[in-house]
Structure formats: structure tokens, C-alpha cells
C-alpha positions as CSV (number, residue, x, y, z in Angstrom):
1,X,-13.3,114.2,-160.7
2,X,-15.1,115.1,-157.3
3,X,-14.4,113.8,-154.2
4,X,-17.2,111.3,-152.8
5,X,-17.9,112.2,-149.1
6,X,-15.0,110.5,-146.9
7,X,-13.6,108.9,-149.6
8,X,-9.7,109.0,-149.1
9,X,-7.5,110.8,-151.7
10,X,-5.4,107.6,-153.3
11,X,-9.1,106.1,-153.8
12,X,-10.2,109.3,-155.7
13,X,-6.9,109.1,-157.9
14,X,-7.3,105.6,-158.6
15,X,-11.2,106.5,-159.8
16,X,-9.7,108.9,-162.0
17,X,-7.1,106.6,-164.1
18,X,-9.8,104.5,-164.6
19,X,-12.3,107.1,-165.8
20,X,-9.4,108.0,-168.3
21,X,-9.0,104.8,-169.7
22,X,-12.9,104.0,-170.4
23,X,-13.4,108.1,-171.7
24,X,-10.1,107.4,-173.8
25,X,-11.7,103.7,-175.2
26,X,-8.2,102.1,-173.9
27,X,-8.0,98.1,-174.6
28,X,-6.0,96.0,-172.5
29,X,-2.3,96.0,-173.3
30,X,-2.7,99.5,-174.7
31,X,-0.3,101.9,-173.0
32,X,-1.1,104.7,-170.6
33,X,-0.2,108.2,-170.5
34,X,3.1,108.8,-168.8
35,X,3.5,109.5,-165.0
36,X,4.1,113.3,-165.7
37,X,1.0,113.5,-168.3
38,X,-1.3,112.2,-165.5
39,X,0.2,114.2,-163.1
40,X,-1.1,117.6,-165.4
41,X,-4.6,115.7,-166.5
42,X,-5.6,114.7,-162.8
43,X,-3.7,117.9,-161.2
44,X,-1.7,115.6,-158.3
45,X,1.8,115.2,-157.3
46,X,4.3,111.9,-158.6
47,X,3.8,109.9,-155.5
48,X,0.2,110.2,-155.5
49,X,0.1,109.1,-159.2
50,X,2.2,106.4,-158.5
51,X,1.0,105.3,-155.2
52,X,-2.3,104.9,-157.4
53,X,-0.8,103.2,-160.2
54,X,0.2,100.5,-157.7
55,X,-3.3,100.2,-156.1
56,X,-4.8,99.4,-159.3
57,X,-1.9,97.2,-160.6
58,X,-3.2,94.7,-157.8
59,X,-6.1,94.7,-159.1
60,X,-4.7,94.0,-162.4
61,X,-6.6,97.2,-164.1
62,X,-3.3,98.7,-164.9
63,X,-0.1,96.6,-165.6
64,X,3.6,98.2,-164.8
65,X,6.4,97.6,-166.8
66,X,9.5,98.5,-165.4
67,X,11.4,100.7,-167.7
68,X,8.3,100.5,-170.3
69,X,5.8,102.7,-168.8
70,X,2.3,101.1,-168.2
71,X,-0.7,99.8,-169.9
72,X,-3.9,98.8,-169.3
73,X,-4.0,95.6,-167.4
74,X,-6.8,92.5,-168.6
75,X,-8.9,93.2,-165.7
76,X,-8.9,89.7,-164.7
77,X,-10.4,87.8,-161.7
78,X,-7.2,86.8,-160.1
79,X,-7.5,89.5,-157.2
80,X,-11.2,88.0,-156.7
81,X,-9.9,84.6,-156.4
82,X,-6.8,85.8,-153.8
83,X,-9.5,87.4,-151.8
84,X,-11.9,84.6,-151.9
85,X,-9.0,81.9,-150.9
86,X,-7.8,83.9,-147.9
87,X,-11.2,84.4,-147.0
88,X,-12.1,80.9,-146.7
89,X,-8.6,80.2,-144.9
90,X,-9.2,83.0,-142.5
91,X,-12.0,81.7,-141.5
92,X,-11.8,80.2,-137.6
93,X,-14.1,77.1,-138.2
94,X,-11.5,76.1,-140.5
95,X,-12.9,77.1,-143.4
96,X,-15.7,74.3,-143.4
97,X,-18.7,77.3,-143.9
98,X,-17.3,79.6,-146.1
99,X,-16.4,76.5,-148.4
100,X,-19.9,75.6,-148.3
101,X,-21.2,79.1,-149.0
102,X,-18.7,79.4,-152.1
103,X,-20.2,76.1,-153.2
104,X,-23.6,77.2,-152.7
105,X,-23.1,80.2,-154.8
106,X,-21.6,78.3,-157.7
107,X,-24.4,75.9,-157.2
108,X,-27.4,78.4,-157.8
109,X,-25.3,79.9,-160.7
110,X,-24.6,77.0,-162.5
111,X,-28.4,75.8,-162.0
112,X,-29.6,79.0,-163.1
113,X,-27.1,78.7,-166.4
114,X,-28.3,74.9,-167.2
115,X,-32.2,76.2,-167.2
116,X,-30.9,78.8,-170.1
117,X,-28.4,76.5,-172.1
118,X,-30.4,73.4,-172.2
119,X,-32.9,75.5,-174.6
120,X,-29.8,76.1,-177.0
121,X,-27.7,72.5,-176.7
122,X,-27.5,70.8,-180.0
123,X,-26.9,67.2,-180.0
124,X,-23.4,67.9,-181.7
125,X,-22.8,70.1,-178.5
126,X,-23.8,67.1,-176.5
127,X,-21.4,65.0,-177.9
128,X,-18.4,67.3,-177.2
129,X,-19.7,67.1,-173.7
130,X,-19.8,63.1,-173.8
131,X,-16.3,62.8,-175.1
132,X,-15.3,65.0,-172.5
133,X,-16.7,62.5,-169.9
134,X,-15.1,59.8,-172.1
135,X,-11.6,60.8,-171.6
136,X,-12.4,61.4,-167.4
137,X,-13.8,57.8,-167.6
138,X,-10.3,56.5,-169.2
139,X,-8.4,58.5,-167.1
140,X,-10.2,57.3,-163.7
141,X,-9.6,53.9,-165.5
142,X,-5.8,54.2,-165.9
143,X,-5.6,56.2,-162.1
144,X,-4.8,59.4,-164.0
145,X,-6.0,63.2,-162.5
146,X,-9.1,64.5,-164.5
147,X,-9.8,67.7,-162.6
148,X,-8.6,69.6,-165.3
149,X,-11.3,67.8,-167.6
150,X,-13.5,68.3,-164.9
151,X,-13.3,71.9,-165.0
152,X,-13.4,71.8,-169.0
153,X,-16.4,69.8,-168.9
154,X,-18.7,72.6,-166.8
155,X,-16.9,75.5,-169.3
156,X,-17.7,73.8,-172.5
157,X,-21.7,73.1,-171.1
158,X,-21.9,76.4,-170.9
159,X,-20.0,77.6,-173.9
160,X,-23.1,78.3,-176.3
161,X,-24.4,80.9,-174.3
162,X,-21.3,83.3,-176.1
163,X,-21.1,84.8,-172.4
164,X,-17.4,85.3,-171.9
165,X,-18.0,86.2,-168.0
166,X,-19.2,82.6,-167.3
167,X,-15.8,80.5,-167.6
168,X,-14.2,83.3,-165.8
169,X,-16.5,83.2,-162.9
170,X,-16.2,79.3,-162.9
171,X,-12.8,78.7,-163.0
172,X,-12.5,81.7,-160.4
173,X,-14.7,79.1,-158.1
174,X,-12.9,76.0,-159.1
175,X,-9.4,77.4,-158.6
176,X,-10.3,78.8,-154.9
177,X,-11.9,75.5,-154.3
178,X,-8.9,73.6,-155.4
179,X,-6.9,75.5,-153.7
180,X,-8.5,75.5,-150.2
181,X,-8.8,71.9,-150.2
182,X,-5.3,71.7,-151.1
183,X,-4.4,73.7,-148.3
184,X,-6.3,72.1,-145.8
185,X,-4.7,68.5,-146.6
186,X,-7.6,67.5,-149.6
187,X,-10.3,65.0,-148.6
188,X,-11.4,61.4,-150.5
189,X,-12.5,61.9,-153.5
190,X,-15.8,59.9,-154.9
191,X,-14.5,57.2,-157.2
192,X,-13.8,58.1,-160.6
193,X,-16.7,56.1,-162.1
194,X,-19.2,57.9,-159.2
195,X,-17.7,61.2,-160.7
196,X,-18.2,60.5,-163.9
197,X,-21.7,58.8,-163.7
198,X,-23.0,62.5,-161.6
199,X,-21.6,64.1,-164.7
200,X,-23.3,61.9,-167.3
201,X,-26.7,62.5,-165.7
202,X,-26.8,65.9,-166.1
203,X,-25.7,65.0,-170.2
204,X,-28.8,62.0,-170.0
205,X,-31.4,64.7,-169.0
206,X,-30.5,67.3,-170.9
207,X,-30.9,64.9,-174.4
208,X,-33.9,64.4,-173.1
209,X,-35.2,68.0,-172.7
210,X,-35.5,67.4,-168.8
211,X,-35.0,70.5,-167.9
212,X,-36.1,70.0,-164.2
213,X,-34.2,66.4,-164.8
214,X,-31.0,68.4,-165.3
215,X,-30.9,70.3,-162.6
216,X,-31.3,67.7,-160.1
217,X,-28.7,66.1,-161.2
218,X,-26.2,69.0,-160.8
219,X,-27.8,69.4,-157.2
220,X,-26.7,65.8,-156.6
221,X,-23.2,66.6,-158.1
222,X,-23.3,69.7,-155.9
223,X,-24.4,67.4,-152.9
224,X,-21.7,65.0,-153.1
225,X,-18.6,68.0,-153.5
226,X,-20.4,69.8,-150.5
227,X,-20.1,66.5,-148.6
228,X,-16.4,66.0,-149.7
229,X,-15.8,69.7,-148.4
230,X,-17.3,69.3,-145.1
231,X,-15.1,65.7,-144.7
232,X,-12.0,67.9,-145.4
């Protein structure tokens, strides 16, 4: 593979093993030639195939197995969502803007994603969604935890559009929101029944074909978790 102009030697390598794995159709968790058979395809030494190996390891393309040999890792976005927490950490306001920018990204992705799903809901759909915010209602009730549900709620609303990339994305954004307000000591959360009432808005417009309806009420929801952020 050619060199790109000042790209550095390890970053070459690296393009190379993955070049190999799509030309060779390799699915995740299938295994990878051995160090000494990519050390004749891509013509480098040991080290550099193995300093390589490890670059792309952290970025879960290729996964190690001591005394196994290596495969081909499930290209996940857990380096995404390191990066994107120790971003947001780093940052010197405290992490108060780059929350807020995070949020605003989600924000225009999920609006974007309710103008394209609410064409496709069925009602049957809609009541999965309304159990969901049944058993967040009972658990606000009992003094129970209902991120989890939470999160379950936004993946399941966007489940018919068959696009495997969207809960990925969204749980990327909810886990490095979750974990930044941990880290910075959390904030008070609206009451349960406030939560639960932004949630069934959203549910309310979209029976009635409100599109626009729909969409305001995730910008409220939006609203009042960008205001929790900025309380943190």
C-alpha cells in the first residue's frame, strides 16, 4: 500500500491490516493471519507488525488473544465514547460547553430520526413505547432508577428504521453523558413524573401524526437535560 504524504510508518501499517481484512471479507471474531504471514504480505519487520496490531486493538478493529493469535475485533464505539468523555472532562470550563455541544448533536440527530420514523410507527409499536413509559412511571413511583429504561425507550422509538448504527450512536451519547455527570458529582434530576410526562408527549404527538408536534416535544425534553447539564 503506498505511503500518503507525511503519513508516519505504524499509520501505513495499520492501513494495511485493515485493507486485508475488508479485501479478505473477514467478519468479526474471524482470526487473522499470523504475525509472520503479515510480516511477508505487508513486507515489514515483527515489531512494526506488532506495534500496529496494538494500535488498532484500541480501537477495537483487531482483538489480541494472548496465546491464540488475533481476530478481527467488532469495531465498536467504545474508543469513540473514551474519547468523547475525556474530551468533555478536559475541558477547562468544567465541561459545562462541551456537554452542551454533545447534547446538541444528539438533539438534531434524534429530531432528524423522529421526522423519518414517525412515517413508519404502527400503533402496536406505539404501545411498546407506552409500556416502556409505564414501567419508568412505576419505577419513579416506588423511588427506583429508570435510566436504563430511559435509554431503552429512545432505542426502541427508533428501532423500525432496521438502522443498526442508530442505538450505537445513542447509547455512545448516553453513556458519555452519564458518565460526565457522574464524574462531575450528577445534578437534580426533574421529578420522575416531569420525566416521564416529556417522554409521553413525544408518544401523544406522534399518534396523532404531529410530526412538527413531535419534535417539539423532544426539543422540550432536550431543553430540560441541557438545563440539568448546565446546573451540574
Amino acid at each position: 500500500m503506498p505511503r500518503m504524504p507525511g503519513e508516519p510508518r505504524n499509520s501505513r501499517i495499520q492501513r494495511a491490516v485493515v485493507q486485508l481484512i475488508l479485501d479478505r471479507r473477514l467478519r468479526p471474531g474471524a482470526p487473522l493471519p499470523t504475525e509472520a504471514e503479515l510480516m511477508d504480505a505487508l513486507r515489514v519487520s515483527r515489531n512494526s507488525v506488532r506495534e500496529a496490531l496494538k494500535a488498532l486493538q484500541a480501537l477495537d478493529i483487531v482483538e489480541i488473544r494472548h496465546g491464540h493469535g488475533t481476530y478481527v475485533g467488532q469495531a465498536s464505539l467504545t474508543p469513540l465514547i473514551d474519547a468523547l468523555t475525556f474530551r468533555t472532562l478536559a475541558r477547562h470550563d468544567d465541561g459545562t460547553a462541551a456537554l452542551a455541544e454533545l447534547l446538541q448533536v444528539r438533539e438534531v440527530l434524534e429530531e432528524g430520526l423522529l421526522r423519518r420514523v414517525a412515517q413508519t410507527l404502527t400503533d402496536v409499536e406505539l404501545d411498546r413505547l407506552d409500556a416502556v413509559l409505564d414501567r419508568m412511571a412505576a419505577a419513579g413511583r416506588a423511588g427506583r432508577p429508570f435510566a436504563e429504561l430511559d435509554r431503552q425507550f429512545h432505542e426502541l422509538l427508533y428501532a423500525p428504521l432496521g438502522n443498526a448504527l442508530v442505538p450505537q450512536l445513542l447509547g455512545a451519547f448516553w453513556t458519555v453523558f452519564h458518565r460526565v455527570d457522574g464524574a462531575r458529582g450528577g445534578a437534580d434530576a426533574p421529578s420522575p413524573e416531569l420525566t416521564v410526562h416529556r417522554h409521553r408527549a413525544i408518544i401523544t404527538a406522534l399518534r396523532a401524526r404531529d410530526v412538527e408536534g413531535a419534535q417539539r416535544a423532544m426539543a422540550i425534553h432536550f431543553r430540560g437535560i441541557g438545563a440539568r447539564a448546565a446546573r451540574t
